[in-house]
N, C-alpha and C positions, 0 to 999 in steps of 0.2 A: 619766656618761662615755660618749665613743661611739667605740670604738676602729677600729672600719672607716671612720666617716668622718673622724679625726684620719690614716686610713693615708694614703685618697684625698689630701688636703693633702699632706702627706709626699711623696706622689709628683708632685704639682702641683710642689711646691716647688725638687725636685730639676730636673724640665724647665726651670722657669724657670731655676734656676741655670746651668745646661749649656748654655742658651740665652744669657746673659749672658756666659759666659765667650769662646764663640765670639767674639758681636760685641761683646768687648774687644778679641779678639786682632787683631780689623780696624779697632780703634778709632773703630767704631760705637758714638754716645751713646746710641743705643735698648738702651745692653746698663746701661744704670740703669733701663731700666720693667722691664726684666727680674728685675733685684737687688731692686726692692723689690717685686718680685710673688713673689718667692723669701720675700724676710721677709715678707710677708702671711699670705702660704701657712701660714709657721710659726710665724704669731700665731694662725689661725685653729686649726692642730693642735694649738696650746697650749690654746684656749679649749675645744676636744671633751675636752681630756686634765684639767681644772684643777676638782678636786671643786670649789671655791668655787665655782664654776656648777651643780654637782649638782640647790642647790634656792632657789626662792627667798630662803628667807632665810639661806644662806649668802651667797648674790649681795649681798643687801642687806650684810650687815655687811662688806663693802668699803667697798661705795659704795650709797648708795640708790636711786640710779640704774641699780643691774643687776638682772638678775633670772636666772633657769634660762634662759631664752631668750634671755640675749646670747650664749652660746655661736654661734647662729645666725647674727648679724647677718651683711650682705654689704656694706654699706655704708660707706663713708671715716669721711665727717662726719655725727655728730650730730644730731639737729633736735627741738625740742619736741614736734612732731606727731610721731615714732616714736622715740624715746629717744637710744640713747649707739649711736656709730662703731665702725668698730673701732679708729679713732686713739683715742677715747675709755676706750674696755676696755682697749687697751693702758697708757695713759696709769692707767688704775686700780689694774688687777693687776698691772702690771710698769712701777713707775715709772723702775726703772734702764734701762731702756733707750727710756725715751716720747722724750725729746729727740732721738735718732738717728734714733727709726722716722717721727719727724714730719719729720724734716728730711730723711731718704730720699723719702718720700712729694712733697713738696716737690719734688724735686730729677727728681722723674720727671713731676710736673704739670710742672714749665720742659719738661724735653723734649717730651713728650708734645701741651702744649697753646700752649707761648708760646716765646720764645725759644732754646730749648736751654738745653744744660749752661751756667748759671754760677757760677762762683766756686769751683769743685770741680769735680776730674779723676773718670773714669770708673774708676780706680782706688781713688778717696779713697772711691766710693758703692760700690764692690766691699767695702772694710773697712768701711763702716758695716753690711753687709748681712751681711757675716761677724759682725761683732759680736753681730748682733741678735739671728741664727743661734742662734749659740752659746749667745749667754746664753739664750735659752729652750728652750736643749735641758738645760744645765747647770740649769735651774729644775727639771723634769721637769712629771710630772704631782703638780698642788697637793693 
């Protein structure tokens, strides 16, 4: 467990948030990179906080694809050459909430890299990002 760097995310998490609320209230769609940089944040303070990462082979019996060191990852996606994302660890350790966090993620690559928000308002990715929030604060440390 590494509680100063699960705080560092904490406070990441919170700027992002505060950042997203703003450019809601202007109804700027850059305030969805924001929201799921807010849930990033607090998948990453879940994964400093969540013994199952303590050691390797609590990592494994998740999944055999973690290890003590996915706690670190910084990366989205996946790849054979270095292991599991963090869409992936989440998608591991917290299946209740992998479909929201992949379709936030999602929802900030449109902004971010391709055409903008679609199919969901900048409100709808505010509540998935609360959701996400929540529920891995409501998990604690595992």
């Amino acid at each position: 467990m590494s509680a100063p760097v699960a705080e560092q995310h904490k406070s990441e998490q919170l700027k992002a948030y505060q950042t997203a609320v703003l450019l809601t209230r202007s109804g700027n769609e850059w305030a969805t990179v924001c929201y799921f940089y807010a849930a990033y944040r607090a998948a990453r303070r879940a994964f400093n906080l969540d013994s199952r990462l303590d050691s390797d082979a609590a990592a494994r019996a998740v999944n055999p694809r973690l290890s003590a060191s996915s706690r670190h990852v910084d990366f989205h996606n996946g790849h054979p050459s270095r292991g599991p994302g963090v869409n992936d660890i989440v998608r591991f350790l917290y299946p209740a909430i992998a479909t929201k966090y992949e379709l936030l993620h999602a929802k900030s690559v449109e902004v971010r890299y391709r055409t903008g928000l679609i199919g969901v308002t900048i409100e709808e990715t505010r509540k998935l990002a609360d959701d996400i929030i929540r529920e891995l604060t409501r998990l604690g440390p595992q």
